[in-house]
ROROGU-346374 format. One record per residue: residue in three letters; x, y, z of N, C-alpha, C in turn. Coordinates in steps of 0.05 Angstrom, whole numbers, plus 32768, in hexadecimal, padded with zeros to 4 digits. Layout:
ALAXYZXYZXYZ;...
This chain:
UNK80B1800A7D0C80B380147D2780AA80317D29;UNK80BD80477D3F80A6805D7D3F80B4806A7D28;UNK80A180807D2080A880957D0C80A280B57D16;UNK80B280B67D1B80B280CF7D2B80BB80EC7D12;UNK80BE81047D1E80B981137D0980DA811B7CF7;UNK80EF810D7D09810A811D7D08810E80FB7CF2;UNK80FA80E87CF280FB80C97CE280E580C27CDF;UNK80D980CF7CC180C380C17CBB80BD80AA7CAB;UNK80D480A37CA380D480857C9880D980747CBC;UNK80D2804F7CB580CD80407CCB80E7803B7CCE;UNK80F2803F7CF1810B80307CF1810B80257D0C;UNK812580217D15812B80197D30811680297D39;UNK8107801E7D5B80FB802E7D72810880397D78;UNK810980527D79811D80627D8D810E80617DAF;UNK80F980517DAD80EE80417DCA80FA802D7DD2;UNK8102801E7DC5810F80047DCA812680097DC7;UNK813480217DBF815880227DD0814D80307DE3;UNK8143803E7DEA813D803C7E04813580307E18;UNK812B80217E0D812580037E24813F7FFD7E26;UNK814D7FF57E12816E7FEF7E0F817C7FF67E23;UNK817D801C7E298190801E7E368182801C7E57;UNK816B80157E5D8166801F7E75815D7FFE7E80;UNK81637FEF7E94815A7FDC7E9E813F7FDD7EA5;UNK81387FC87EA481157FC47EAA81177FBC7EC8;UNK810C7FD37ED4810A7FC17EF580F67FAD7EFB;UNK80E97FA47EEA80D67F8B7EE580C37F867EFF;UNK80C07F9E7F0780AA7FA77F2080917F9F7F11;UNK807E7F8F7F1B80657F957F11804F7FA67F12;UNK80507FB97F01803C7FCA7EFA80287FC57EF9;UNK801A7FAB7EFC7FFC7FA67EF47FF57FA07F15;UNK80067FA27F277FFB7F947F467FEC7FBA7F4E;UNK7FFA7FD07F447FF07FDC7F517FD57FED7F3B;UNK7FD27FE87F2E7FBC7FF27F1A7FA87FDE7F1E;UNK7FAC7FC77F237F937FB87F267F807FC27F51;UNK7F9D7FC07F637FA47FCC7F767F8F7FE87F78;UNK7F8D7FF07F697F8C800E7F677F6A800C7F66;UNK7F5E7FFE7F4A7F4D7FFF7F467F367FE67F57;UNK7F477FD37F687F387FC57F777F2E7FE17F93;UNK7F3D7FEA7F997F377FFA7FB87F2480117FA5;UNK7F27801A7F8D7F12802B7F7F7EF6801E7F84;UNK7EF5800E7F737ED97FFA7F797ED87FF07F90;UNK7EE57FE97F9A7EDA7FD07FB67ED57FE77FCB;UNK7EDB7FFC7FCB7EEC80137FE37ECD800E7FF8;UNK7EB780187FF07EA3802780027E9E80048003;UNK7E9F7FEF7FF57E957FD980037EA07FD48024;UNK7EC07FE6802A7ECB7FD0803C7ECC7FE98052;UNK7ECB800680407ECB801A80557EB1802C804F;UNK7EB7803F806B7EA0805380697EA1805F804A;UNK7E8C8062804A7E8F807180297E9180908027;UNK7E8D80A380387E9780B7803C7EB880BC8041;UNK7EC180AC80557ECF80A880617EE580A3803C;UNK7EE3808D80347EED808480237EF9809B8007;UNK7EDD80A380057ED880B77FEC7EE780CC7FF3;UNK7EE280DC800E7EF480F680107F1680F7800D;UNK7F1D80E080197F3480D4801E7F4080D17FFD;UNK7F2F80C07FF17F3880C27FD97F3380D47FB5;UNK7F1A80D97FC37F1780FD7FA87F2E81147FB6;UNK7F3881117FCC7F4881297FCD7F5F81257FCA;UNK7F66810F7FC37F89810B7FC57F8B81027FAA;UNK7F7C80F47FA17F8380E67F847F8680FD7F6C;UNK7F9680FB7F577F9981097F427F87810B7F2C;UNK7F73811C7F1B7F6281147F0E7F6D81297EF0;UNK7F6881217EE17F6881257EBC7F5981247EB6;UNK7F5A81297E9B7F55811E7E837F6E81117E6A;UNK7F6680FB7E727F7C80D77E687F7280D77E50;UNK7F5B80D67E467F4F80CE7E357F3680D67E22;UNK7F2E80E47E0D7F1480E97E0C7EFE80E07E19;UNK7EEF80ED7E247ED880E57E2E7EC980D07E21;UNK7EB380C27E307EA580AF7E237E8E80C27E0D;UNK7E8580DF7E1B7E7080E97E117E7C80F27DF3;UNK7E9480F47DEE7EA681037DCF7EA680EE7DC3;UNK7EA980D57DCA7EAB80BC7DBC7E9680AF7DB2;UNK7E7F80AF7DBC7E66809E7DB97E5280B87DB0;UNK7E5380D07DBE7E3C80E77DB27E2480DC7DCB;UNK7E2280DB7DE67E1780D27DF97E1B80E67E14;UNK7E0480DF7E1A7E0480ED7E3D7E1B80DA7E4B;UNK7E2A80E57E627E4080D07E6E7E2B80C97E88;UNK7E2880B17E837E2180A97EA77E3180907EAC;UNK7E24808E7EC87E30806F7ED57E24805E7ED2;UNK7E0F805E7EC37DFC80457EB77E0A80377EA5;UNK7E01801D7EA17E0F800E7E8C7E2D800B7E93;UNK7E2D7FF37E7F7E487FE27E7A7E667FEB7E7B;UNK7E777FF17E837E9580127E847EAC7FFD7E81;UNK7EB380077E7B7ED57FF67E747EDE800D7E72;UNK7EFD80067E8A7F0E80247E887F2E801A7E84;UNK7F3F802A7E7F7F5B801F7E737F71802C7E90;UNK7F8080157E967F9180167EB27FA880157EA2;UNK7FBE80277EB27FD580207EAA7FE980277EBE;UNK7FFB80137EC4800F801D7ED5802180267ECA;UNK803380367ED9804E80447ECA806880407EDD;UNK808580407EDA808C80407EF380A9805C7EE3;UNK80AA806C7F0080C1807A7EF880D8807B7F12;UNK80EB807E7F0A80FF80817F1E8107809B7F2D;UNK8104809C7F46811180B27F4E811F80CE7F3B;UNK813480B97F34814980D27F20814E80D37F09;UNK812A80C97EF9812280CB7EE3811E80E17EDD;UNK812780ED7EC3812A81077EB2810A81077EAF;UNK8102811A7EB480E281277EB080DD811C7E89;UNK80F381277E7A80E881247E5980EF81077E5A;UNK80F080F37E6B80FB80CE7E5F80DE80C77E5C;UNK80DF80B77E4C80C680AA7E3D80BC80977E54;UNK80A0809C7E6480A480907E71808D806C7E68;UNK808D80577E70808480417E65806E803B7E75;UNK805B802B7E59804B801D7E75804680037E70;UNK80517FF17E8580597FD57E9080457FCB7E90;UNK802D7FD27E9580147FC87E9D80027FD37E8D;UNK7FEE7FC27E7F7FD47FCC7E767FC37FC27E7A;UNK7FAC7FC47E847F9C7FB97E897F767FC07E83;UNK7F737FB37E7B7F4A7FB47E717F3D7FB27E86;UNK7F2B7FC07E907F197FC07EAF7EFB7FBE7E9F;UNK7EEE7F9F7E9E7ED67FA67E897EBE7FA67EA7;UNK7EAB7FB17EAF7E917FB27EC37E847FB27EB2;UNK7E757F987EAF7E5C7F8F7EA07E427FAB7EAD;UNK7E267FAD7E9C7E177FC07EA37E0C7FB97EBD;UNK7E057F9F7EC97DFA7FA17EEE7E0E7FAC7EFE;UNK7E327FAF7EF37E3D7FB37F0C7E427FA47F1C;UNK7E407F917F227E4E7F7C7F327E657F6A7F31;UNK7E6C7F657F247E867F607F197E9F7F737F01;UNK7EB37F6D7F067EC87F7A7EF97ED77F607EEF;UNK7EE97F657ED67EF67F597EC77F0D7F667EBE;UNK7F217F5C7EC87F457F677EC47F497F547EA9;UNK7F5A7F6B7E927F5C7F547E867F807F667E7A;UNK7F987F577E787FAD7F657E777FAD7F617E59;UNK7FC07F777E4C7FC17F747E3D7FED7F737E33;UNK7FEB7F5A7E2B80147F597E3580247F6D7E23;UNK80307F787E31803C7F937E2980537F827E11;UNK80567F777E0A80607F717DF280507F6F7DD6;UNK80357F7B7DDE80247F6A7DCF802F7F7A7DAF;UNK80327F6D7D8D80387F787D7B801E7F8F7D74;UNK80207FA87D6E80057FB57D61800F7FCC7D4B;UNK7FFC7FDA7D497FFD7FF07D367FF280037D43;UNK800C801D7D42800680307D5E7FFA80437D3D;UNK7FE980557D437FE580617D357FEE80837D33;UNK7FEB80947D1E7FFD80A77D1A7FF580BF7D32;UNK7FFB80CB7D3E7FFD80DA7D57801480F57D5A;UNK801081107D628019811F7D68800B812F7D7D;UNK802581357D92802181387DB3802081607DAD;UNK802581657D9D803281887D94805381867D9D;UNK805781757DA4807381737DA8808B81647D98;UNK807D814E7D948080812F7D888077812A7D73;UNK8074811E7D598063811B7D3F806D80F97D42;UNK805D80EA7D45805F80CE7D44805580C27D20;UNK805A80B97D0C805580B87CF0803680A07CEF;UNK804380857D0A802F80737D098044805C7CFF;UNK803D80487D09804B802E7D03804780147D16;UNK805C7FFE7D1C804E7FE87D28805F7FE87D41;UNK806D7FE07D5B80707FE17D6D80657FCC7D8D;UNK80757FCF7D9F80697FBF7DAF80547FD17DB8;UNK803A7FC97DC880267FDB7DD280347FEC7DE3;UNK80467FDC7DFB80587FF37E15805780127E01;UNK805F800E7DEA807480267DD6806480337DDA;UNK804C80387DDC8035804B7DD98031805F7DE5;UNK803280597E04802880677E1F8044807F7E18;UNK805B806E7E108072807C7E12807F80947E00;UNK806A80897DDF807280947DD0806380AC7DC9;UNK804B80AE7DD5802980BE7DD9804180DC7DE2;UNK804E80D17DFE805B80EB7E19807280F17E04;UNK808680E57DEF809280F47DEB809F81117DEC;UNK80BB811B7DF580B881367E0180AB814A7E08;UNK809B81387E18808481487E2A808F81427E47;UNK8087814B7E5A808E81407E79806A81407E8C;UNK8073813A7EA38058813C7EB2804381397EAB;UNK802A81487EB0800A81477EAA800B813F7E8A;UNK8014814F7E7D800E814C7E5E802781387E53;UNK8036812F7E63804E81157E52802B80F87E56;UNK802680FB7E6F800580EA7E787FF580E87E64;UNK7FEC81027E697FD480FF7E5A7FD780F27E3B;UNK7FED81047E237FEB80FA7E0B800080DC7E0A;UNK800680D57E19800F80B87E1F7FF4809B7E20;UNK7FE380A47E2D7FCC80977E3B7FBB80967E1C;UNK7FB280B67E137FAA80BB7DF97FB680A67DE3;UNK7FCF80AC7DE27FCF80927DC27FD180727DD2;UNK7FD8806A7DE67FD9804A7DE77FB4804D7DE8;UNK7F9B80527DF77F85804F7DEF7F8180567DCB;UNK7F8D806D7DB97F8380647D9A7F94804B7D9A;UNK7FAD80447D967FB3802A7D967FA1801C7D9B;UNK7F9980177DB37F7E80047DBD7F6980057DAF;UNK7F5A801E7D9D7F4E801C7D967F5480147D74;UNK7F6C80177D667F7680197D527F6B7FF37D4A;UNK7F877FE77D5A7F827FCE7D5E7F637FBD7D5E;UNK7F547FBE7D767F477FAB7D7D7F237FC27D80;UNK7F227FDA7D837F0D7FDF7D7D7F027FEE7D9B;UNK7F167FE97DAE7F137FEF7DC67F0D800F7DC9;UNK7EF480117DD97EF080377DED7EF480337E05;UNK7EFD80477E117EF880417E347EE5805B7E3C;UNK7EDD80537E4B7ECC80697E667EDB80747E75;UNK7EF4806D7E817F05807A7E8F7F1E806E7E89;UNK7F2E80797E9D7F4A80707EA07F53807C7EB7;UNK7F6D80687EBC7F7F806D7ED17F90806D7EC9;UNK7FAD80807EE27FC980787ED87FD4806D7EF8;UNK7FE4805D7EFF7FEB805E7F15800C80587F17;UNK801580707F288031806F7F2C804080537F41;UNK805380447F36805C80307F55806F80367F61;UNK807A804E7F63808580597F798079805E7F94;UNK805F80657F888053806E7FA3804080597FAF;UNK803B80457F9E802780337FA7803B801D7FB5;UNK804C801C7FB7805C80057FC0805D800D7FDB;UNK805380277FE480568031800480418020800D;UNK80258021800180168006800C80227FED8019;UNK80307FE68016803B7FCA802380487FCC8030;UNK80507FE2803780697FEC804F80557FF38065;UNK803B8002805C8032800D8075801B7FF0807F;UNK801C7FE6807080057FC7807A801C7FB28086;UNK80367FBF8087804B7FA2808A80567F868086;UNK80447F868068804B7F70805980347F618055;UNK802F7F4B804A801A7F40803C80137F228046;UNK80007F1880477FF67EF180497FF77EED802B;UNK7FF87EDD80257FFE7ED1800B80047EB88004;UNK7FFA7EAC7FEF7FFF7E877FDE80197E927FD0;UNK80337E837FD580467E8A7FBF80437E687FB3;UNK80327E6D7F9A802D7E537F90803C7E477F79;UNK80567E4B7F71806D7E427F6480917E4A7F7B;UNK80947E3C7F7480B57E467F8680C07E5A7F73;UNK80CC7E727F7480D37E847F6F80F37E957F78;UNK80FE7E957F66811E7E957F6D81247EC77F69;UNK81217ECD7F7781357EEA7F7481447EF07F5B;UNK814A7EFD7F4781567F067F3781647F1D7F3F;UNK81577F2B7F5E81607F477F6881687F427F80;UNK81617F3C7F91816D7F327FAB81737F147FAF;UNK818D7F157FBD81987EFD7FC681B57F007FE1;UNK81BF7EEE7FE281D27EEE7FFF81E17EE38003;UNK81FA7EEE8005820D7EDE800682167ECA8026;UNK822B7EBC802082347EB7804682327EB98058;UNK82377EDE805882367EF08070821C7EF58075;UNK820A7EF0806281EE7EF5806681EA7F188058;UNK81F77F20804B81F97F3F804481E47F348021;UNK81D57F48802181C67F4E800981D57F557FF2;UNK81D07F427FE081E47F437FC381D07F3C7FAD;UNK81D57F4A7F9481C07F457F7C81D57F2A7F7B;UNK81C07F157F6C81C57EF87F6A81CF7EF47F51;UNK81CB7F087F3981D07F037F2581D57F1E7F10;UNK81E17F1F7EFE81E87F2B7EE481DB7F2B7ED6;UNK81C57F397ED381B57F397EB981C07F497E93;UNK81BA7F3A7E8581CC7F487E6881AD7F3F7E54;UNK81B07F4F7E4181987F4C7E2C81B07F357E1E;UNK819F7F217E1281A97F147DFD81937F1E7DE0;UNK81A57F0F7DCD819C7F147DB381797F177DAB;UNK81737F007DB681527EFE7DB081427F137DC2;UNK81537F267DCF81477F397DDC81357F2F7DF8;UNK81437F1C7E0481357F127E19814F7F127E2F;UNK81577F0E7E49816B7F0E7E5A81757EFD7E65;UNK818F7EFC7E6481987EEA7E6F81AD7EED7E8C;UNK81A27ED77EA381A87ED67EB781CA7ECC7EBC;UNK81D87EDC7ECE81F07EC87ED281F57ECF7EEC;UNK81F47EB07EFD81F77EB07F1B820E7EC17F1F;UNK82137ED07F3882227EDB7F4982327EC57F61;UNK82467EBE7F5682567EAC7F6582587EB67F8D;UNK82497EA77F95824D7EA47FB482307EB77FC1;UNK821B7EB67FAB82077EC87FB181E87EB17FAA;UNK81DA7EA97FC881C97E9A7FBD81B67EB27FBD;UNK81A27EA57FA9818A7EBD7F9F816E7EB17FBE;UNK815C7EC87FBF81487EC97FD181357EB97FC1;UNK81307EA67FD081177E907FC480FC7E917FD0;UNK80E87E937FC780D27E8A7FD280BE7E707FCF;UNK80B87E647FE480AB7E497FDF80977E467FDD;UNK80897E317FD980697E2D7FD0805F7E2F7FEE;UNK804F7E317FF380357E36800B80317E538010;UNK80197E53802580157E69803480277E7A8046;UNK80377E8C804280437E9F8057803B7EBF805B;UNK80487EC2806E804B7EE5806D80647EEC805C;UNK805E7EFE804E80747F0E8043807C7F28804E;UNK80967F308057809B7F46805980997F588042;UNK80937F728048808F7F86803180A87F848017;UNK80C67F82802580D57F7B801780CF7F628002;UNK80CF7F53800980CC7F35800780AC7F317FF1;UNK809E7F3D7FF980837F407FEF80827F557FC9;UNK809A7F6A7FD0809E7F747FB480AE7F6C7FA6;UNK80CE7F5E7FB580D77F437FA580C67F417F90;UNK80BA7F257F9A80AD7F137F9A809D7F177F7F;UNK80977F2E7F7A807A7F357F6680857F3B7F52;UNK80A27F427F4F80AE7F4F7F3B80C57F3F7F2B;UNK80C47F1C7F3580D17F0A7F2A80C67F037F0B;UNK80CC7EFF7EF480C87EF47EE680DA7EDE7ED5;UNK80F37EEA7ED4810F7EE27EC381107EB97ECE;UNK810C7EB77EE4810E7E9C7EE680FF7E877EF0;UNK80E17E9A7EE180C97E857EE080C77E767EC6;UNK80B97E667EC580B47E5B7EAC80A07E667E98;UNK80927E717EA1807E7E877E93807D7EA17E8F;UNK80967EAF7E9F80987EC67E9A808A7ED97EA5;UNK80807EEE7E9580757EFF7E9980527EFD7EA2;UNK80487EE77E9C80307ED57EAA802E7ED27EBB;UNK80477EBE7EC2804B7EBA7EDA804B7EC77EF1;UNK805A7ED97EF2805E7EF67EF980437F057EFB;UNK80347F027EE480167F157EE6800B7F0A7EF4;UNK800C7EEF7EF67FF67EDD7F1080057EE77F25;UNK801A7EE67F3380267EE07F4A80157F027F4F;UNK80157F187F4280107F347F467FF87F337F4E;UNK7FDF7F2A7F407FC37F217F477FC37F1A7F5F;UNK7FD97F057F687FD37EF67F857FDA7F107F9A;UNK7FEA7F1D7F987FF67F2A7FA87FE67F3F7FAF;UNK7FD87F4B7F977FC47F657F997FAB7F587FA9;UNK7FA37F3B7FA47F867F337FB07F927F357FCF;UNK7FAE7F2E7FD97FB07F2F7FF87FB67F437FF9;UNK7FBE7F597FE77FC57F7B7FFA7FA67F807FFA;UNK7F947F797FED7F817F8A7FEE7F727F78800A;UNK7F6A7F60800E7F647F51802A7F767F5A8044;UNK7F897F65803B7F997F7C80527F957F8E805A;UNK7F8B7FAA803D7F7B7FC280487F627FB8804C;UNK7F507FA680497F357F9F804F7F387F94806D;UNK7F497F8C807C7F477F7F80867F447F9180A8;UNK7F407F8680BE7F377F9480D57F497FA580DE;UNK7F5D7F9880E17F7B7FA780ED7F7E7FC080E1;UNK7F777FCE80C47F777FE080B77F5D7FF480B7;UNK7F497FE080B47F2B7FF380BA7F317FF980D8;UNK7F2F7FF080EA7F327FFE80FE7F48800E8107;UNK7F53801780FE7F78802580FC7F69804980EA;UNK7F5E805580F27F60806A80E47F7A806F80E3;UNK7F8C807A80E57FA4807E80E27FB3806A80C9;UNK7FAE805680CD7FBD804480B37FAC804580A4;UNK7F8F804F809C7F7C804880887F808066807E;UNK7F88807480887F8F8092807F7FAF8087806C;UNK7FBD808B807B7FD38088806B7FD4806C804E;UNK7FC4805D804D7FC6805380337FB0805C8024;UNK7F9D806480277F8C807180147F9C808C800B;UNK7FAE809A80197FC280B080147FD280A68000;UNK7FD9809980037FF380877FE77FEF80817FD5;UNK7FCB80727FCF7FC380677FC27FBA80877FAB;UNK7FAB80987FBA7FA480B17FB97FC280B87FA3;UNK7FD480BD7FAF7FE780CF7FA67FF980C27F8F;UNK7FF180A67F8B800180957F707FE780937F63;UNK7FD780A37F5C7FC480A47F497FBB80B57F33;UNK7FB880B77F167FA680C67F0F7F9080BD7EFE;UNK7F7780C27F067F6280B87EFF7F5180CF7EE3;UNK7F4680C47ED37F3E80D27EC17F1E80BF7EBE;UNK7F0F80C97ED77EF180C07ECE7EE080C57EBA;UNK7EE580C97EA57ECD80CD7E987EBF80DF7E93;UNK7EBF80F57EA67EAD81027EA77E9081017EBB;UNK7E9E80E47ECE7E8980E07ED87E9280E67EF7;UNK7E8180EF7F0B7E9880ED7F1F7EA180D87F3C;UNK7EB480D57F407EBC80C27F537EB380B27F65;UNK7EA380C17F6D7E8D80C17F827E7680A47F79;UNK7E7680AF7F5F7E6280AD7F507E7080857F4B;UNK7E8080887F3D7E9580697F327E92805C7F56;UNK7E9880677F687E9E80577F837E84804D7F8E;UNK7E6F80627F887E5B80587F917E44803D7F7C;UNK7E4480497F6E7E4080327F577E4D80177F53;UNK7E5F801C7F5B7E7080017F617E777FF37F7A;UNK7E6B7FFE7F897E717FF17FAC7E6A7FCA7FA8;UNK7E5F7FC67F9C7E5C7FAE7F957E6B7F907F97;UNK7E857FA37F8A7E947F8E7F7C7EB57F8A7F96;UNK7EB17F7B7F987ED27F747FA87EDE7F547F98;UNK7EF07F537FB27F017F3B7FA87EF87F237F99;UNK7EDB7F1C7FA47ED37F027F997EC77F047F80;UNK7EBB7F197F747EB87F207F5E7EC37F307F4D;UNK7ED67F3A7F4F7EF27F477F3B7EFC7F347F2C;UNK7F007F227F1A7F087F177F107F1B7F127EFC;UNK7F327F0A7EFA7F537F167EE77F4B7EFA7ED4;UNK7F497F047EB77F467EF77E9D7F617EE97E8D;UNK7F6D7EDB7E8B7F837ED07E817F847ED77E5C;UNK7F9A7EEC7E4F7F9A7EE57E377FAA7ED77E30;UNK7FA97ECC7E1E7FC67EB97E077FC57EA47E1F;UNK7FAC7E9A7E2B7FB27E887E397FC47E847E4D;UNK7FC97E987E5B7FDC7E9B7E6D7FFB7E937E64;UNK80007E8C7E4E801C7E957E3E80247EA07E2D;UNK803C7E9D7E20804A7EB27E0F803B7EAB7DF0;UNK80337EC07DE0802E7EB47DC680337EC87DB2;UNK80487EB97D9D805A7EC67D9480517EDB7D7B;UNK80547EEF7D7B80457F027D6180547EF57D4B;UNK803D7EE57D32804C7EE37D1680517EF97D02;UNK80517F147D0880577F287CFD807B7F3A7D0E;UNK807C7F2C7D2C80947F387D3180A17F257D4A;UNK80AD7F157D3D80C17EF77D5480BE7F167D6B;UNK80C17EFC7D7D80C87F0F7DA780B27F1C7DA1;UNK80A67F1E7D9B80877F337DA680747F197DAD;UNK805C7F267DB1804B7F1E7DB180307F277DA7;UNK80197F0D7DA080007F167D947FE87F097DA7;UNK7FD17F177DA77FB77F0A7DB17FAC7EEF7D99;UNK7FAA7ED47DAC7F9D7EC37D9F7F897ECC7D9F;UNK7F767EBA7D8C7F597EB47D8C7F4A7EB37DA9;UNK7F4D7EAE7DB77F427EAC7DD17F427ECE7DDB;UNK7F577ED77DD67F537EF27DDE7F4A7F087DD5;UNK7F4F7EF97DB97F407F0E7DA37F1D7F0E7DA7;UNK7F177EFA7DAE7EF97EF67DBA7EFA7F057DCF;UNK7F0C7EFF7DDE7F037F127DFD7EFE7F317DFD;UNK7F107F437DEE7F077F587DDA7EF27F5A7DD6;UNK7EDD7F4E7DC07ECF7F4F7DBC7EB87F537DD2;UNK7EBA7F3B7DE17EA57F387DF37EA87F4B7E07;UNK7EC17F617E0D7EBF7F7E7E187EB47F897E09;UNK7EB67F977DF07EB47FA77DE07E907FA47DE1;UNK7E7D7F847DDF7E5F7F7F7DDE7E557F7A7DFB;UNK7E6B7F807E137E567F737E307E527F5D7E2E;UNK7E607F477E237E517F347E2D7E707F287E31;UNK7E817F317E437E977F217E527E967F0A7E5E;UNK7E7B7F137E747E6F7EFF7E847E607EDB7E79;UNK7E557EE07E5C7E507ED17E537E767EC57E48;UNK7E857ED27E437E9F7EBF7E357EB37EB87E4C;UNK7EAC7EC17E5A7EB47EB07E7B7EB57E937E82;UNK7E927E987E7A7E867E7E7E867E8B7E6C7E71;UNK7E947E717E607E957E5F7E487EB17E547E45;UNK7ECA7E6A7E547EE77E687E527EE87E5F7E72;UNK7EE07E5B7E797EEB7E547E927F0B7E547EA6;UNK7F127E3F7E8D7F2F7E417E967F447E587E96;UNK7F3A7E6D7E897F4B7E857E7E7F477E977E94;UNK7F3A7E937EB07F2D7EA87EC67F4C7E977EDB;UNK7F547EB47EE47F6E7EAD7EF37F647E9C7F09;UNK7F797E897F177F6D7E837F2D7F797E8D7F4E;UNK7F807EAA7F417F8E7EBD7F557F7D7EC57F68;
C-alpha cells in the first residue's frame, strides 16, 4: 500500500482509512467531466463561437496539471494530430478541511483520433489494482507501491491544499497512467461537482430513458409524505456495503420509460449504485445517459435563445473547472473541434461493462484483455479501427 516518508516499509493505506472514516457520497463524478468536456468540444458547434469562447476562457481555471506534450515527446505543441487528454472529477464538501486528501471518483481517457471528428470516453474504474509509482509533492515523500488507481490523485496532493494539492495530485495518477499502461496526455482537466450540479437547477431538470427501475439508497418517504433516508448503510467485511431498510420509509423509485426529471430527482437518480445489479457500471451508464440529455438541454432552443440562462451555465461550468491545455490555447482546442457533438462522442465500455476481479488483490479490480487492447489502440490511433471490430463494447447511452 502507500509508503509514505514517516512508513517506508508497505502497510495499511493510510487512503483507505480514510475512505473508512469518511462516507462516499456516491455522486457521480464522471457525469460532470465527461459534461464538461462535451460543451468544450461541441460548444461553438451549438453556439456563437465568440460568444462561447469569451464566456468560457474567462471564467474557467487554467494550470499546469501535467507536463506538457512538448517536455514529453521533444516536439512543437500544436492542434494537429491525434490528442488524448486525462479528465478527472473530484468532489469536496463544503466543510472539507483544505489539507483532506481530496479523491478522484472519476477517470476518464478522451482519445480524438487525428481528423477530429469523433471523441472516445473511455473510464477507467476507480478500483482498478496498479502500481502507483515513487513520488514526492516537497511536502509528502510517497516510497511507491500498489494501490487502488482513486489512491493516486489523492496521494500526489498529500498535505498540500488548493492549486498545488491539484496540480501534484493530477501529476502522479497520469505517471501512474503512464507507469501502468504506457499512457501521455495532451491535456487535462479537473472538474469540481459542487459547482456543476448548478447546471440542472438552472435548466430545471432533464428528459431522459430511465432504462432499468432504480430504487434510492438516499431519498425516500415515509406516510406523512416527509423525506427520510430509506436505509442504513454499514461497510461489511469484503469491503463492499451493506443496505438495511428503514422501517416505515419507502425508498424513491424510478421506472423504465421516458420522463422528465426534476433536478432533484435527476441527481438522485445518477448517483444510485448500491442496489443495481452491476454496480458501479451500471451507474456509469445511467451517468452517460444523463449527460447526453443535459447536454440536448443546453443545446437546445429554450437555452440558445435565453442569453440570460446561456450566461449563467456557461458561468458554472466556467467556475467548476480547471483546464490544463497543453500549451495549446483554448480557442485553439474549441475551434478545432467544433466538429464533434452528441452523435459522434462515443463512451467505450471496459471489463465489458462489469466487475472484473484483480488476481493480484480480491475487491479490486483489473483491465481484461479487451481493454488492455483498447489502450493500446489509444496509445497507436487506431481506436476507431478497435471499435468497429468491438462493437458491442460502444455504450448504447
Amino acid at each position: 500500500m502507500l509508503q509514505l516518508e514517516e512508513a517506508p516499509t508497505e502497510e495499511t493505506s493510510s487512503f483507505q482509512r480514510m475512505k473508512r472514516r469518511r462516507s462516499d457520497p456516491r455522486w457521480a463524478r464522471s457525469l460532470m467531466v465527461i459534461g464538461a468536456i462535451m460543451m468544450m468540444l461541441a460548444g461553438s458547434t451549438y453556439v456563437a463561437k465568440d460568444l462561447f469562447v469569451g464566456y468560457l476562457t474567462g471564467n474557467v481555471q487554467q494550470d499546469d496539471l501535467i507536463v506538457p506534450a512538448a517536455e514529453q515527446q521533444g516536439r512543437h505543441v500544436t492542434i494537429s494530430g491525434a490528442k488524448t487528454l486525462l479528465l478527472v472529477g473530484t468532489d469536496t464538501r463544503p466543510d472539507q478541511s483544505p489539507t483532506e486528501a481530496v479523491r478522484s471518483d472519476s477517470i476518464i481517457i478522451v482519445h480524438i483520433p487525428a481528423d477530429h471528428h469523433s471523441a472516445y470516453l473511455i473510464s477507467i474504474p476507480r478500483d482498478t489494482w496498479v502500481r502507483i509509482p515513487p513520488f514526492s509533492n516537497g511536502e509528502s515523500r510517497y516510497f511507491g507501491g500498489h494501490d487502488k488507481i482513486n489512491a493516486a490523485f489523492a496521494v500526489g496532493g498529500l498535505k498540500l491544499t488548493g492549486r498545488e494539492q491539484r496540480r501534484y495530485g493530477m501529476t502522479l495518477l497520469a505517471d501512474t497512467l503512464k507507469e501502468n499502461w504506457g499512457l501521455s496526455f495532451d491535456a487535462a482537466a479537473i472538474v469540481d461537482f459542487a459547482g456543476f450540479t448548478k447546471v440542472v437547477e438552472v435548466l430545471g431538470g432533464v428528459d431522459m430513458y430511465v432504462d432499468q427501475e432504480t430504487r434510492s439508497v438516499h431519498i425516500g418517504h415515509n406516510a406523512k409524505g416527509e423525506t427520510k433516508v430509506p436505509y442504513i448503510q454499514r461497510f461489511n467485511a469484503s469491503g463492499g456495503t451493506d443496505l438495511i431498510p428503514i422501517a416505515g420509509v419507502t425508498p424513491q423509485t424510478y421506472h423504465v420509460g421516458f420522463q422528465h426529471l426534476e433536478p432533484w430527482q435527476a441527481l438522485d437518480y445518477v448517483r444510485q449504485r448500491d442496489t443495481l445489479p452491476n454496480s458501479d457500471y451500471d451507474r456509469q451508464r445511467h451517468q452517460q445517459q444523463f449527460i447526453k440529455a443535459l447536454f440536448r438541454g443546453i443545446a437546445s432552443r429554450d437555452v440558445l435563445t435565453d442569453p440570460s440562462k446561456l450566461k449563467k451555465i456557461l458561468d458554472v461550468v466556467g467556475q467548476s473547472m480547471t483546464i490544463d491545455s497543453g500549451g495549446i490555447a483554448l480557442q485553439d482546442w474549441i475551434f478545432a473541434m467544433k466538429g464533434i457533438g452528441g452523435d459522434n462522442l462515443l463512451t467505450v465500455k471496459t471489463n465489458h461493462g462489469t466487475f472484473h476481479e484483480s488476481a493480484e488483490q480480491p475487491g479490486a479490480e483489473a483491465l481484461d484483455e479487451s481493454s488492455l487492447e483498447l489502450l493500446e489502440a489509444v496509445k497507436s490511433d487506431t481506436v476507431e479501427s478497435f471499435v468497429t471490430a468491438h462493437t458491442d463494447l460502444v455504450s448504447g447511452s
